[in-house]
N, C-alpha and C positions, 0 to 999 in steps of 0.2 A: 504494500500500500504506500503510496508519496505521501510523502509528510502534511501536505494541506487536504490531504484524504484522514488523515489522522487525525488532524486537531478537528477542520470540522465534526468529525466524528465524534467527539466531545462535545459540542453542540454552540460552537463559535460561528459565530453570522461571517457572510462571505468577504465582508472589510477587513474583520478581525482574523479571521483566518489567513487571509493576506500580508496583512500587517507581523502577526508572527512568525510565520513562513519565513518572511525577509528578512526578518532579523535571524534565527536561527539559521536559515544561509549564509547570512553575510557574515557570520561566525564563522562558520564552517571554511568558509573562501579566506578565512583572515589567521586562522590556525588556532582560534579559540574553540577548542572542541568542547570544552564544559559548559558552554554558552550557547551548543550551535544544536544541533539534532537530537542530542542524549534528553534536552530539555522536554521535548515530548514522551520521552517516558518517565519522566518524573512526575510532567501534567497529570498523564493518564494514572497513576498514583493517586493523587490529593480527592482528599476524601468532601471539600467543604468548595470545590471548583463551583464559579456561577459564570456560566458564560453570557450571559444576556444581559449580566451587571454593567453598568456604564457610571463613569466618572463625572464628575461635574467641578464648574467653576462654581466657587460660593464666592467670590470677592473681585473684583476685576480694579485698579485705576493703574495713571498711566504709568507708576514704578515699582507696581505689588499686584501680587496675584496670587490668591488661594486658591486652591485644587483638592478634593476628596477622591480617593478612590469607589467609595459607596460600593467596594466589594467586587469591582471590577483587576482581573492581575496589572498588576504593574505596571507592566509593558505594554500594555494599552494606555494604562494611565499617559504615561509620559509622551504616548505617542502621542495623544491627543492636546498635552501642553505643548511640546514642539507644533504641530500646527496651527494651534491657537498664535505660536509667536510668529509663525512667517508668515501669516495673516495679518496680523495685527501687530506689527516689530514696536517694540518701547521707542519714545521720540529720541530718550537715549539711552537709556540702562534701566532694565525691571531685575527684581529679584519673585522668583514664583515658589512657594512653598505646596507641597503635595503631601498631603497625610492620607496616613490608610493605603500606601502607595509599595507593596512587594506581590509577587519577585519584580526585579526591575531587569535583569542581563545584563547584557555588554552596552554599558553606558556609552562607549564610543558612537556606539550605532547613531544614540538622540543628537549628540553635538555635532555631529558630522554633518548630521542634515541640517541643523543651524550655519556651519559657516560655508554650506554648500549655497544657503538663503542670504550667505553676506554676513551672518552676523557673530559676535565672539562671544564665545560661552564656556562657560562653569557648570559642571553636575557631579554633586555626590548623593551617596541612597544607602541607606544604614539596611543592615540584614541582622538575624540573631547573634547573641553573642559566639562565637567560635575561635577567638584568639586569645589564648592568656599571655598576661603580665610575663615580658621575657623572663624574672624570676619564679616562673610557676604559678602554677595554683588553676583554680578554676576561668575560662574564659569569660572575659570583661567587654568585647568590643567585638561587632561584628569588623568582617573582611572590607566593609567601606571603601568602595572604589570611588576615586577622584578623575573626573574626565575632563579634560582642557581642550578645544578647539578653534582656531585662529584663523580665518580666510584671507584667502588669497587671489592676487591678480590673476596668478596664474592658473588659477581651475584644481591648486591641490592645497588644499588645506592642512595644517600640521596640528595633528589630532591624537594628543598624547590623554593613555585610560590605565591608569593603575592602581591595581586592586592591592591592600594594603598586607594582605598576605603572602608568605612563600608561596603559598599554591590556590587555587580557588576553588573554593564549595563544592564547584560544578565537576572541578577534576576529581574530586571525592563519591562524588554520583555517578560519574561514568568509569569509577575504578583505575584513575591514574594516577591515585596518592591516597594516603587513609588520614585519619581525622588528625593522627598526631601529628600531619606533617602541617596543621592548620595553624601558625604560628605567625608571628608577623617578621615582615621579610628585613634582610640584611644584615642574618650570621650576631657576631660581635656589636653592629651596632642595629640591632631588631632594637630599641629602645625608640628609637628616632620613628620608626612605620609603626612603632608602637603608641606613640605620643599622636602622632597623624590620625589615627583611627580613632582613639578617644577624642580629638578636636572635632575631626568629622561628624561623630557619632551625637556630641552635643549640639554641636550648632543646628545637625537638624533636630534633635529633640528639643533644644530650646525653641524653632520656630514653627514644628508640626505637632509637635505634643505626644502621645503614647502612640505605641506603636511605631511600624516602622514607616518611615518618610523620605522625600526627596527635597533637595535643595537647590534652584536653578537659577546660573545669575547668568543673562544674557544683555549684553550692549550692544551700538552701532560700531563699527570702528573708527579710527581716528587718523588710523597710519595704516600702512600695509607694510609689516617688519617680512615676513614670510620669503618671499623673492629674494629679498640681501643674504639672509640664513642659508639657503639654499645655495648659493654662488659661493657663501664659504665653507661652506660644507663639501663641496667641490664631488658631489656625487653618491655621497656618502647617504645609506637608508637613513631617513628620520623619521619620529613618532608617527605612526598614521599611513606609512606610505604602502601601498600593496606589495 
């Protein structure tokens, strides 16, 4: 069965099934495999799934924006604040709060399609806790990924997405790491991605409340840095690039 044979098959209307498809592919095209196809057998898992649920704006002006998931996944959630923004872009910088808003996936996917619309953007989205305190003990802070995306003149955007972990959730789900290995990244100094995750983890709890949430800061741009980085880079892969 193809994968948008699948999720329909959970009972997601033909947008929404669309919508996850593409994201679960463009995982897959990017070598995030925890993020990309395993995802629908985890769907088809969850015992509390409401496909028909739909997200809503509760608050709109022109530098704030509330979002509710009202039971809808994630990744619809955000899919549907990303088009609310290239609709309606901030005159110059909004920050959008989403509560009630997991799973979310590869956050790269939402800001990509923001600076692919022009604009620069900021996304982190808190998950359960799964990282302990580099010195031990029970986990305090989910995996918190941070996604940056930056447009450019030139048609490729530099769209840097990481997940505050050694390894992520998703490689834990499709059996390419076990839970121990769910630690926060960078050896000797795991302290620093340590400290990252709990700043993440508050800011959006300070500004979606219980549960877990999304944080979305998008602006116009001012400058186009992208182009010069690149020439001195001198060919070299950057964040984002296929």
């Amino acid at each position: 069965m193809r994968p948008e044979e699948r999720i329909a098959a959970l009972g997601f209307s033909e947008a929404d099934t669309a919508t996850l498809t593409s994201h679960f592919l463009d995982a897959e095209a990017r070598g995030k495999l925890g993020h990309g196809l395993s995802r629908i057998d985890w769907l088809e898992t969850l015992p509390d799934l409401t496909p028909a649920a739909r997200p809503g704006r509760l608050h709109a002006e022109p530098g704030y924006e509330r979002w509710d998931g009202n039971g809808a996944l994630g990744y619809l959630t955000l899919a549907a604040v990303v088009e609310a923004q290239l609709s309606d872009p901030p005159p110059r910088a909004r920050v959008v709060v989403a509560s009630n808003c997991f799973p979310t996936g590869m956050l790269g996917w939402y800001v990509r399609r923001l600076a692919d619309g022009g604009l620069v953007a900021a996304l982190t989205a808190t998950s359960p806790a799964r990282l302990p305190h580099p010195d031990g003990g029970d986990p305090l802070a989910g995996t918190n990924p941070l996604a940056i995306a930056i447009p450019s003149s030139d048609g490729a955007p530099l769209v840097s997405d990481v997940s505050m972990g050694a390894v992520t959730y998703g490689d834990v789900l499709r059996g390419a790491a076990t839970p121990e290995d769910l630690v926060p990244f960078g050896g000797a100094q795991a302290h620093k991605a340590f400290a990252l995750a709990l700043g993440l983890e508050l800011i959006v709890g300070a500004l979606a409340g219980e549960g877990f949430g999304a944080v979305l800061v998008v602006a116009r741009p001012e400058a186009d840095p992208v182009p010069e980085l690149r020439r001195r880079a001198s060919g070299l892969r950057l964040p984002g690039d296929a």
